[in-house]
N, C-alpha and C positions, 0 to 999 in steps of 0.2 A: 504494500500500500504506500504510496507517495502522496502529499499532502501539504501545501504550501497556502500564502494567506496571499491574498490578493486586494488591491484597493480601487474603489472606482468613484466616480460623481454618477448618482442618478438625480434627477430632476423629477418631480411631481407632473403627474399623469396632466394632460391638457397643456403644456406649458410650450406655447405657440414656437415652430419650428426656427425663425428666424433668431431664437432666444437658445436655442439648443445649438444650433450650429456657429454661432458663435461663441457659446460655450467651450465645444467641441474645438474650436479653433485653437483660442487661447489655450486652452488645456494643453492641446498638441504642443504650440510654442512653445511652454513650460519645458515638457516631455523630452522636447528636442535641445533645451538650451545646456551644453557643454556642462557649466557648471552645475548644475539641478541634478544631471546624468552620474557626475563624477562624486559628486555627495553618497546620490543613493547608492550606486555600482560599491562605494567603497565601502558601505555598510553590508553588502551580500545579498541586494537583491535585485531585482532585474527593470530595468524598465520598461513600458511597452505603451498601448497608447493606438490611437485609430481610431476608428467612426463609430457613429451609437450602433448602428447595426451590427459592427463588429464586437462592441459591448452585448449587446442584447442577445447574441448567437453565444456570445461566450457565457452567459450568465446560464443561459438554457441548456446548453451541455453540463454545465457544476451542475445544477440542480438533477440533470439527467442521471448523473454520474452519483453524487452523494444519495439520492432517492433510493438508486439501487443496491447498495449498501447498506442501506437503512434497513430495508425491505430485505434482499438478499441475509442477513444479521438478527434479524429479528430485533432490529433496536426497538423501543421503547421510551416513552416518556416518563421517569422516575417520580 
């Protein structure tokens, strides 16, 4: 089993597109600025970064992926 923490911005459902893609934008800038990269890289972890649809495919695969684990485990809520 491999298991790593991952960090995202979602925005509140309705939140008119022009507001999300430039969201989306600045974020990217961030993601890509040398200094920002060389902080986090030198703490052990990874950068990455892309479009809400590339968010939103990746959110849907975790939840694919831990569900069946859960399920698979018979986990439980204690």
């Amino acid at each position: 089993m491999v298991a790593s923490n991952w960090f995202g911005v979602i925005a509140p459902a309705g939140t008119p597109e022009p507001v999300i893609r430039k969201l989306n934008e600045q974020i990217n800038a961030v993601l890509r600025d040398p200094g920002y990269r060389s902080v986090v890289e030198s703490q052990g972890a990874e950068v990455a970064g892309g479009s809400p649809s590339d968010f939103t495919a990746f959110i849907a695969s975790e939840s694919a992926r831990w569900s069946k684990l859960i399920e698979d485990k018979h986990i439980t809520i204690q």
